[in-house]
SETISE-579250 format. One record per atom (N, C-alpha, C, O): x, y, z; residue in one letter. Coordinates in steps of 0.02 Angstrom, whole numbers, padded with zeros to 5 digits, always signed. Each point is the difference from the previous one (the first is absolute). Example, Ala and Ser with C-alpha at 12.3 -4.5 7.8 and 13.67 -1.06 7.14 Angstrom:
BEGIN
+00660-00284+00390A;-00045+00059+00000A;+00045+00060+00000A;+00052-00001+00033A;-00070+00054-00069S;+00042+00059+00003S;-00039+00055+00037S;+00025+00055+00008S;
END
This chain:
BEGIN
+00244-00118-00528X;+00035+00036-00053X;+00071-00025-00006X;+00034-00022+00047X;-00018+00027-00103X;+00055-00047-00022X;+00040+00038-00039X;-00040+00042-00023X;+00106-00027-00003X;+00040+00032-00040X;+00041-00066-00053X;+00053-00025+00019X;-00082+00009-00073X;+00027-00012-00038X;+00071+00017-00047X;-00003+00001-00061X;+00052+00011+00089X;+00067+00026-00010X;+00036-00039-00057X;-00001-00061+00003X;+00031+00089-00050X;+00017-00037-00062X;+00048-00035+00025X;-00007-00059-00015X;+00065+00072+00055X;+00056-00034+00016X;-00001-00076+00057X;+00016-00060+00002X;-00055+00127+00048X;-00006-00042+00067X;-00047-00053+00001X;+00013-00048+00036X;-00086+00048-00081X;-00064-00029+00031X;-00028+00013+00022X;+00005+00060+00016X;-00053-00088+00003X;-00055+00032+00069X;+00025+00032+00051X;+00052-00025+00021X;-00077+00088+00015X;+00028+00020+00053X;-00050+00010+00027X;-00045+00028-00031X;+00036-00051+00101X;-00043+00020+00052X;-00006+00064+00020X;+00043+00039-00020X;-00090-00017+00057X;+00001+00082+00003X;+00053+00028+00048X;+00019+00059+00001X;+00001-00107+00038X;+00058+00010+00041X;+00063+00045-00037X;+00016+00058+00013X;+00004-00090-00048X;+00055+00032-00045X;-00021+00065-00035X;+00053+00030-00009X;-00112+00015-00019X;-00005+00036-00022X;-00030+00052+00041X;+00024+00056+00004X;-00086-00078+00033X;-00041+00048+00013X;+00034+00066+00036X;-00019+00058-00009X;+00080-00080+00056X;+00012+00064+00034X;+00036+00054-00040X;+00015+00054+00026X;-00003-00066-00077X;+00044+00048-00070X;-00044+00036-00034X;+00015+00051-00031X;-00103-00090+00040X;-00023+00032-00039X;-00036+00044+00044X;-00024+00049-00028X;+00015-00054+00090X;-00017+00046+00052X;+00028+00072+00010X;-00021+00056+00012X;+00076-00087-00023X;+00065+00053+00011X;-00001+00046-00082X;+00041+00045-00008X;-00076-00058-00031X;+00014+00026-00079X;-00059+00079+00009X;-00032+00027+00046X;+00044-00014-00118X;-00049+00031-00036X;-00067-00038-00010X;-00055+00026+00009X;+00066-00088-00027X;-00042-00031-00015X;-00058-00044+00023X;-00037-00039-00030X;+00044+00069+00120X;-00045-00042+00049X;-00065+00030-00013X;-00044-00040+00015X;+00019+00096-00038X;-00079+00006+00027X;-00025-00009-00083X;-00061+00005-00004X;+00096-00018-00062X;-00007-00032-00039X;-00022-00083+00013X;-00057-00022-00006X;+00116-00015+00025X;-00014-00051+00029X;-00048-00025+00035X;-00020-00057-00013X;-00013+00105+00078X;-00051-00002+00021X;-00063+00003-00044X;-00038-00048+00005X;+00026+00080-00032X;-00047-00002-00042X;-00024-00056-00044X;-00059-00016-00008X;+00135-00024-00029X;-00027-00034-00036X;-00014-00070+00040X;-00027-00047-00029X;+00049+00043+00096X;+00010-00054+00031X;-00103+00004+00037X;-00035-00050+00011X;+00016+00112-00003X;-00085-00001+00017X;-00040+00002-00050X;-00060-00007+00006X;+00106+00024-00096X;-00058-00019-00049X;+00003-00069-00003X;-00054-00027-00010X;+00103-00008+00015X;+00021-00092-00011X;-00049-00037+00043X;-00029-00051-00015X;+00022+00097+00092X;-00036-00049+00033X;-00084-00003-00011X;-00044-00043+00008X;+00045+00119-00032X;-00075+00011-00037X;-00014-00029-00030X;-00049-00028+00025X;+00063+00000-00093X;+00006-00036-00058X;-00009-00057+00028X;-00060-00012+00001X;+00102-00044+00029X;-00008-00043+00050X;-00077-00008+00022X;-00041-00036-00030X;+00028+00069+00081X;-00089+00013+00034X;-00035-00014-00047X;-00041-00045-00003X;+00062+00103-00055X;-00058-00002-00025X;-00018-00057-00058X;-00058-00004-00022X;+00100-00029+00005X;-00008-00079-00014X;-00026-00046+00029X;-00031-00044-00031X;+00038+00045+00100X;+00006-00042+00052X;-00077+00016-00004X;-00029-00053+00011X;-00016+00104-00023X;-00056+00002+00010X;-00033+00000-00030X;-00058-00002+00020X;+00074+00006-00091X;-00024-00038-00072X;+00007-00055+00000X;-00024-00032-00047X;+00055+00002+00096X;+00009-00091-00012X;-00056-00021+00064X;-00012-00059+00008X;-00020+00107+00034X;-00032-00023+00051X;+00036+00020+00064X;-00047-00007+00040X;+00082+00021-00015X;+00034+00003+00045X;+00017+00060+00007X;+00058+00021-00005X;-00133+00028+00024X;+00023+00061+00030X;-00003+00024+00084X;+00001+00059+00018X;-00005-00127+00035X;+00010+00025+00045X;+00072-00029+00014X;+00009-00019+00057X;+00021+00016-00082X;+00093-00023+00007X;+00033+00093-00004X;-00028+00049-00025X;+00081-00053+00053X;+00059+00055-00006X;+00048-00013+00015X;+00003-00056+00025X;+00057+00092-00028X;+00069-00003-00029X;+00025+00079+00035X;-00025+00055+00012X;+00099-00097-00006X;+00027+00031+00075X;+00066+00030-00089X;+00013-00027-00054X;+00007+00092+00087X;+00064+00039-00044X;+00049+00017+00047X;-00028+00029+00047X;+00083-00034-00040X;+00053+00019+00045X;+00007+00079-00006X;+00017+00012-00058X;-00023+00042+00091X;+00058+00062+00001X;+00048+00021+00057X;+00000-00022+00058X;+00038+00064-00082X;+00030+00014+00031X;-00022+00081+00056X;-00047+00036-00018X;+00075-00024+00061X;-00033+00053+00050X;+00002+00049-00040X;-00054+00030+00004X;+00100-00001-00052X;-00008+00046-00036X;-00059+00026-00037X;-00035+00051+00000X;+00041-00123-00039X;-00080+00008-00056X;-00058+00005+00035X;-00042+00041-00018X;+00031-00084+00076X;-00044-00014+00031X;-00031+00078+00038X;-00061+00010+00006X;+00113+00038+00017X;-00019+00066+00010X;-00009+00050-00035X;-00018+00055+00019X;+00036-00081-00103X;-00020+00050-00026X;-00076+00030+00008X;-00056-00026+00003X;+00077+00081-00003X;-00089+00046-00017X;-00038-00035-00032X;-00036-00041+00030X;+00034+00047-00102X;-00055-00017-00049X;-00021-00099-00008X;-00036-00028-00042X;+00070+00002+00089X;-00014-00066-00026X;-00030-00021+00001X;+00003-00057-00024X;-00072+00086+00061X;-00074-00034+00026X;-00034+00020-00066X;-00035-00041-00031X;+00045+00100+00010X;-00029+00029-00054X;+00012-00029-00068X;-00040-00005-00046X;+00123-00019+00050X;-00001-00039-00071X;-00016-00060+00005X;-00013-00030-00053X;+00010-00007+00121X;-00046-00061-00002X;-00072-00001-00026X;-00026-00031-00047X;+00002+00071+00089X;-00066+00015-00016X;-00013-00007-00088X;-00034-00044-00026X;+00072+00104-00014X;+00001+00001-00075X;+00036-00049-00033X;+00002+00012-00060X;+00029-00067+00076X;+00013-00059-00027X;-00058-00054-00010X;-00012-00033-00051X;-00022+00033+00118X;-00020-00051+00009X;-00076+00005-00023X;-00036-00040-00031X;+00023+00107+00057X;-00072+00027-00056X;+00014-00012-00086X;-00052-00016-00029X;+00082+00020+00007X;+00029-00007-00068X;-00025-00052-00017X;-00040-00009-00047X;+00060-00029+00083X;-00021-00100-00002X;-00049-00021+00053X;-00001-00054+00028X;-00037+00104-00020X;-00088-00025+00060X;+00020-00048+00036X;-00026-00055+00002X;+00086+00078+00034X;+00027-00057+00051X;+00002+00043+00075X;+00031+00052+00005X;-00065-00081+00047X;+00008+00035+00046X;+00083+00016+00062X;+00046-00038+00014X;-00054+00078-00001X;+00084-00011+00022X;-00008-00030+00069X;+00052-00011+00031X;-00122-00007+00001X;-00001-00040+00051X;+00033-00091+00006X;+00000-00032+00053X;+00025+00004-00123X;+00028-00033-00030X;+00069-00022-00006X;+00019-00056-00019X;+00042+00144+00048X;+00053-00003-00004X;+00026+00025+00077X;-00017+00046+00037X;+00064-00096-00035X;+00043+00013+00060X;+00055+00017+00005X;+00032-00031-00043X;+00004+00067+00073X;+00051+00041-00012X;+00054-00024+00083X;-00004+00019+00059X;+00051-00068-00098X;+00045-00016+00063X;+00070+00042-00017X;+00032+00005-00052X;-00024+00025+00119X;+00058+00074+00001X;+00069-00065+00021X;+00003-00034+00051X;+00028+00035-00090X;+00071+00003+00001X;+00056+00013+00015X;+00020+00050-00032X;+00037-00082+00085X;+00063+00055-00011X;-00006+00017+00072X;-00035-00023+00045X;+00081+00072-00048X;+00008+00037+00058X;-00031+00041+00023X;-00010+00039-00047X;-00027-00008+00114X;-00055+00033+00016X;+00064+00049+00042X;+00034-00025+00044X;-00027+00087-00066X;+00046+00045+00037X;-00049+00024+00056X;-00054+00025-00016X;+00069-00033+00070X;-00037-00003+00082X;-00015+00097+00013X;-00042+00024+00038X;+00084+00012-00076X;-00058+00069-00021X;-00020+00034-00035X;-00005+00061-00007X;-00017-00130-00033X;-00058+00044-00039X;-00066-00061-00003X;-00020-00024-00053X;+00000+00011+00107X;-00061-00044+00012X;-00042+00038+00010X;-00053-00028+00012X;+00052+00088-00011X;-00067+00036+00015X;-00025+00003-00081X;-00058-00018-00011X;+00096+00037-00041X;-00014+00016-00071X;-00018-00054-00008X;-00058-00001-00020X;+00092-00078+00030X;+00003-00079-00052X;-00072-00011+00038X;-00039-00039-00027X;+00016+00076+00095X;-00087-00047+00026X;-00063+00036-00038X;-00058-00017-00012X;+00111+00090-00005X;-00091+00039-00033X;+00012-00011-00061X;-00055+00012-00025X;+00110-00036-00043X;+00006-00022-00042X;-00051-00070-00005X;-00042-00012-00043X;+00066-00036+00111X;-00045-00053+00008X;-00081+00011-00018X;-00036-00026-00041X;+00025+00077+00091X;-00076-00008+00020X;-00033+00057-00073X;-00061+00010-00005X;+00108+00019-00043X;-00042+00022-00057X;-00019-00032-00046X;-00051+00010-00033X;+00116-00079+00022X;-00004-00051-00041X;-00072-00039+00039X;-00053+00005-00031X;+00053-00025+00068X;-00064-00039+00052X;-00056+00037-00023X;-00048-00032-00020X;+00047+00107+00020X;-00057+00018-00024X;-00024+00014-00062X;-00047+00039-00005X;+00072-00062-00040X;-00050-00026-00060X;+00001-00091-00030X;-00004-00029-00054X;+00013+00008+00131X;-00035-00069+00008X;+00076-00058-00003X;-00007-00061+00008X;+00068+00088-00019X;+00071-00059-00007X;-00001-00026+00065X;-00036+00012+00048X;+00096-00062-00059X;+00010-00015+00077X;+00060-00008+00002X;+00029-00038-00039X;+00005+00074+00090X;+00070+00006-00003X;+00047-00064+00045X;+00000-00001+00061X;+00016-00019-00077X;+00063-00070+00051X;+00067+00034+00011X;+00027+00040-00039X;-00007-00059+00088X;+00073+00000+00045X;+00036-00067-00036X;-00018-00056+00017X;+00062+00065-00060X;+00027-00066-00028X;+00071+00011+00040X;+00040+00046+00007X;-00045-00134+00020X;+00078+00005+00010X;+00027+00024+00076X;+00059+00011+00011X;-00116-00006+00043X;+00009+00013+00058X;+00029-00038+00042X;-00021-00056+00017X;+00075+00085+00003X;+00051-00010+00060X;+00063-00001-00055X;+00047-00034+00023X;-00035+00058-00081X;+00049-00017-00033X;+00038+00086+00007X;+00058+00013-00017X;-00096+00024+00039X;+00053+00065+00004X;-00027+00041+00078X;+00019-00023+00054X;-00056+00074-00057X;+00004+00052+00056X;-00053-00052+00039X;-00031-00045-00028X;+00026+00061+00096X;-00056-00032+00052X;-00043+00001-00031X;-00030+00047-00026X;+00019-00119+00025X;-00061-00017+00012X;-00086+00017+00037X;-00058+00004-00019X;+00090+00001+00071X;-00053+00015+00039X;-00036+00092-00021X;-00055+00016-00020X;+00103+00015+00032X;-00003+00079-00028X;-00033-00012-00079X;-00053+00030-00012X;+00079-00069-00037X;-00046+00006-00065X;-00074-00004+00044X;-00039+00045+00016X;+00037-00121-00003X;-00087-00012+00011X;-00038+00046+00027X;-00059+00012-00017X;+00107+00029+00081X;-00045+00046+00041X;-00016+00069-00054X;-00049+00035+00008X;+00098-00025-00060X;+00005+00078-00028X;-00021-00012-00059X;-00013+00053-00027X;+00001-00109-00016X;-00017-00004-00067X;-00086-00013-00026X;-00017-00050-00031X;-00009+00082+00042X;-00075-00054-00020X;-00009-00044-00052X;-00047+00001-00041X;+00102-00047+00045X;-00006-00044-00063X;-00067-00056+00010X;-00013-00026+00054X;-00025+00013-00116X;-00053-00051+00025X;+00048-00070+00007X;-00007-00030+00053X;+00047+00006-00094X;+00045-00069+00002X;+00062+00026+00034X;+00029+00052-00017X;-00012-00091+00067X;+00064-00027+00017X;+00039-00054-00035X;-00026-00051+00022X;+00087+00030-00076X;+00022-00060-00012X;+00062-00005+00027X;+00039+00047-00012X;-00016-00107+00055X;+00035+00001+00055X;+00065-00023-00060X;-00015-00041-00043X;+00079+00066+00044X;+00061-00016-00024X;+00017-00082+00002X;+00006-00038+00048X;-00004+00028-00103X;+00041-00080-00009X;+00051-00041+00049X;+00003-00060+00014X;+00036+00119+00006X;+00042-00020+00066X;-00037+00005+00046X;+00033+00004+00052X;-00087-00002-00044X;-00013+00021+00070X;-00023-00114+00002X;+00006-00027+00055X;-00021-00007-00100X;-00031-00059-00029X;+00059-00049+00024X;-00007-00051+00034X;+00069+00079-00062X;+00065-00033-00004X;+00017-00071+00044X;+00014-00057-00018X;-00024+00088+00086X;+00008-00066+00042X;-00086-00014+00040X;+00004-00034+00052X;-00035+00044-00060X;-00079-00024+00019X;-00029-00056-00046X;-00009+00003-00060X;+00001-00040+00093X;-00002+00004+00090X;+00024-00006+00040X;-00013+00020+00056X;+00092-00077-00091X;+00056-00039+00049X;+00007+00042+00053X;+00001-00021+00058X;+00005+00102-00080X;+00027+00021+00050X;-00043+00067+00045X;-00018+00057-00013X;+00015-00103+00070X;-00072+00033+00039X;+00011+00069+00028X;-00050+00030+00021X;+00108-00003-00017X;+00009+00045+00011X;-00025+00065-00070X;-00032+00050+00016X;+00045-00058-00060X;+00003+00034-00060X;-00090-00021-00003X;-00033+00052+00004X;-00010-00115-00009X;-00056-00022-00003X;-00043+00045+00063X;-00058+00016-00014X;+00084+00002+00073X;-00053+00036+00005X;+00015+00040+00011X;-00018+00017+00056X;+00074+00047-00107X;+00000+00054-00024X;-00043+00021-00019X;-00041+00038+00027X;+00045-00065-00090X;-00076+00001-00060X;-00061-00006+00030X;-00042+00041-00017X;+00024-00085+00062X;-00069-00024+00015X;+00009+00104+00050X;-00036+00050-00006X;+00065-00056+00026X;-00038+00088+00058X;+00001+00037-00058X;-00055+00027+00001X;+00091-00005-00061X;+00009+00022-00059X;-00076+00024-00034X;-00025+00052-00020X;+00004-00116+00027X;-00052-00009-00064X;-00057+00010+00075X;-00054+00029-00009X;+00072-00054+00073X;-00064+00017+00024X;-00023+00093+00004X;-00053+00031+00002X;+00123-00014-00001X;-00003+00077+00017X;-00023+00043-00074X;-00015+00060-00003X;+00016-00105-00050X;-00011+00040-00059X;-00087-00017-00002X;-00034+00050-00010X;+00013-00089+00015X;-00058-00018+00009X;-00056+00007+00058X;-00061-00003-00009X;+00085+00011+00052X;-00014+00086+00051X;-00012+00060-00012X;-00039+00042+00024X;+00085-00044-00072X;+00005+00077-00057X;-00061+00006-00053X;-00019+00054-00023X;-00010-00122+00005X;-00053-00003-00061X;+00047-00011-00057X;-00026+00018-00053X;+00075-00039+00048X;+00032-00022-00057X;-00008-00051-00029X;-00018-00046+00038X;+00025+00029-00108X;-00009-00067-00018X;+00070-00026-00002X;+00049+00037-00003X;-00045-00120+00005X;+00058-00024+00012X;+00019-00035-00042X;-00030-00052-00011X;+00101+00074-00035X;+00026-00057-00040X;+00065-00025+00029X;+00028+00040+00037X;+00006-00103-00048X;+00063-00028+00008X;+00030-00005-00049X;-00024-00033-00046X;+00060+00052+00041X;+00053-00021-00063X;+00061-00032+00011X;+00028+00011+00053X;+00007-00062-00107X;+00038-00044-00017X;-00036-00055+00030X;+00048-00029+00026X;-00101-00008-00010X;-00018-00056+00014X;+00044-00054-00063X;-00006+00000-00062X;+00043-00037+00101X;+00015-00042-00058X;+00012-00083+00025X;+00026-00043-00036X;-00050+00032+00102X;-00018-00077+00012X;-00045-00018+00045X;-00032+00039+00035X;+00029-00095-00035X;-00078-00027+00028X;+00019-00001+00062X;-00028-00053+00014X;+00055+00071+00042X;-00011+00027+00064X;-00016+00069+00019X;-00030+00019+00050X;+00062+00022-00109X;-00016+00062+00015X;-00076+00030-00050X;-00013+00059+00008X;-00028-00095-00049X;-00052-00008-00009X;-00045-00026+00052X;-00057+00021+00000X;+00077-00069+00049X;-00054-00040+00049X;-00009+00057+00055X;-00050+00022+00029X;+00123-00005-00026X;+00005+00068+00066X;-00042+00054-00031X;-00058+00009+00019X;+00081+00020-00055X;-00066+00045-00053X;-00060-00006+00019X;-00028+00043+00034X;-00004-00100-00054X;-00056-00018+00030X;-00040+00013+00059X;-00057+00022+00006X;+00112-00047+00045X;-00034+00006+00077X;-00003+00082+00010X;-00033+00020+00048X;+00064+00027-00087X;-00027+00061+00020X;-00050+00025-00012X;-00015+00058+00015X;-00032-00114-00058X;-00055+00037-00029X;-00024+00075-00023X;+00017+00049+00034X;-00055-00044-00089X;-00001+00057-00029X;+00074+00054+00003X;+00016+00046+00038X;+00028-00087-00121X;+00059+00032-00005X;-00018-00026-00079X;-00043-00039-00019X;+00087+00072-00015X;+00027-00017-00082X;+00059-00012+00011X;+00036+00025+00043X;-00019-00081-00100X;+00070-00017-00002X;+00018-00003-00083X;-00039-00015-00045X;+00080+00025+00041X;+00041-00002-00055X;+00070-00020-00002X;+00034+00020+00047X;-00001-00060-00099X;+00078-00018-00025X;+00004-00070-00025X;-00043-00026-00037X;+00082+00005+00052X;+00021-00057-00073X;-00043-00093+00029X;+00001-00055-00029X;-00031+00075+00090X;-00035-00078+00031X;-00063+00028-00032X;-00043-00044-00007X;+00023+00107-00016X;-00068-00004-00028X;+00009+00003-00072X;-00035-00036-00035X;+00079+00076+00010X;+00020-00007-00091X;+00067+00050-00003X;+00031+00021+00048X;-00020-00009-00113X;+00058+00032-00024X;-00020+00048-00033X;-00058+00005-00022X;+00107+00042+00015X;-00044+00062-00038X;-00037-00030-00098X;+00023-00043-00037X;-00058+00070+00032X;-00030-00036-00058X;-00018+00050-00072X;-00061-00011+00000X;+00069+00044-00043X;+00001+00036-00058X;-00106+00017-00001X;-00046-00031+00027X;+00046+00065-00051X;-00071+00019-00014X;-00028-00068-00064X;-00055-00023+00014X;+00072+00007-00048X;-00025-00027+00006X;-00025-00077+00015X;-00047-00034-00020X;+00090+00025+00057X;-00014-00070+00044X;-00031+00012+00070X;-00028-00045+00031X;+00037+00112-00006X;-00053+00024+00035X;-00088-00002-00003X;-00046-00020+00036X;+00056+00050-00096X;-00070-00019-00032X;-00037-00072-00001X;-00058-00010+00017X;+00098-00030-00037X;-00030-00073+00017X;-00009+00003+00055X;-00054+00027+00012X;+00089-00046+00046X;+00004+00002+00056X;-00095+00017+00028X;-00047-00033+00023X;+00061+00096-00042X;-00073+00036+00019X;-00048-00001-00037X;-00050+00035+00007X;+00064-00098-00074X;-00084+00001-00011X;-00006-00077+00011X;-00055-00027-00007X;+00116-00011+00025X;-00030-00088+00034X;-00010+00022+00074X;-00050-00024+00027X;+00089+00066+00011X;-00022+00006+00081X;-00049+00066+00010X;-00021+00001+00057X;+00002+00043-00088X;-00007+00053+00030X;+00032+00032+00033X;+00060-00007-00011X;-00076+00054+00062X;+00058+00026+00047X;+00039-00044+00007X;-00022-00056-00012X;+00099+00062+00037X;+00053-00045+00001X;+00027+00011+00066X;+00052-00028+00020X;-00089+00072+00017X;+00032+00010+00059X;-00005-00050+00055X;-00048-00039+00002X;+00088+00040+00035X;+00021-00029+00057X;-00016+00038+00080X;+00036+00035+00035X;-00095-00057-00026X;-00009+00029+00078X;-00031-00034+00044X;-00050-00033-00012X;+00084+00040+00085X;-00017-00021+00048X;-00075+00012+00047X;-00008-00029+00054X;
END
């Protein structure tokens, strides 16, 4: 998602999203951001490609609201799209008490089939405490955590007990900021991980996405 700004240009969600969190206008926002991805699917599966899905960022707020399983549910029924399809990576800051609310928020969304991700781990509260207290099905490990790996073996087998301990847990594993061919080869040797960032592509508009996925099919990247 992109903000087309008359003055500025493109703005990444960086610059806006936490204003609009902070507004009136977040569970608006939410909404139209799970009909967009509906719409999305449900193309994607008129073109052939209905076992693909698509990950939406929220924030802990939205993500605990009450009704959001329910308006998923009625979005996505709308468009005979199943919500086993959409993944929901939580965002932001995880305030350390109120994890009892953000895990059964988790596990209501889980139960009408989403799958919820930890985006961005090790970038704010412990680490370790999310994995043990969150039932997220994805773990995606923070961009910094990438930064100096492998050069630097100390930080390299951070990550490696990281990802072994999340995967202990039954988590699935993504990396994020992969952006050169050592830290793709290292990727590798951990077998069964996802990676994502700029050594695999750049962010790409819907519809050059679309190509993408009807010359490759899935486009993913896994170990």
């Amino acid at each position: 998602m992109r903000w087309r700004h008359p003055d500025d240009g493109i703005l990444a969600p960086a610059r806006f999203i936490s204003l609009v969190e902070d507004s009136i206008l977040a569970r608006r926002f939410t909404e139209l951001l799970i009909e967009r991805a509906a719409d999305t699917l449900q193309r994607w599966q008129q073109s052939g490609h209905g076992d693909l899905s698509l990950a939406i960022n929220l924030g802990a707020a939205e993500l605990a609201s009450a009704d959001l399983p329910q308006r998923i549910q009625s979005i996505f029924a709308a468009r005979e799209i199943l919500p086993g399809r959409l993944e929901i990576e939580l965002t932001g800051a995880v305030q350390p008490d109120r994890l009892d609310g953000l895990a059964e928020a988790m596990r209501a969304v889980q139960a009408i089939g989403a799958q919820v991700a930890l985006d961005d781990l090790g970038g704010g509260y412990n680490s370790l405490t999310l994995l043990q207290q969150l039932p997220a099905d994805i773990v995606k490990f923070d961009r910094s955590y990438l930064a100096n790996v492998p050069a630097d073996g100390e930080a390299t087998r951070t990550i490696e007990m990281l990802v072994k301990f999340a995967r202990g847990h039954g988590k699935q594993i993504v990396l994020s900021g992969v952006e050169t061919h050592a830290q793709f080869a290292w990727a590798q040797s951990l077998q069964d991980v996802n990676v994502q960032g700029f050594y695999i592509d750049k962010p790409h508009d819907e519809t050059r996405v679309g190509e993408l996925i009807n010359r490759y099919g899935n486009p993913s990247t896994c170990f």
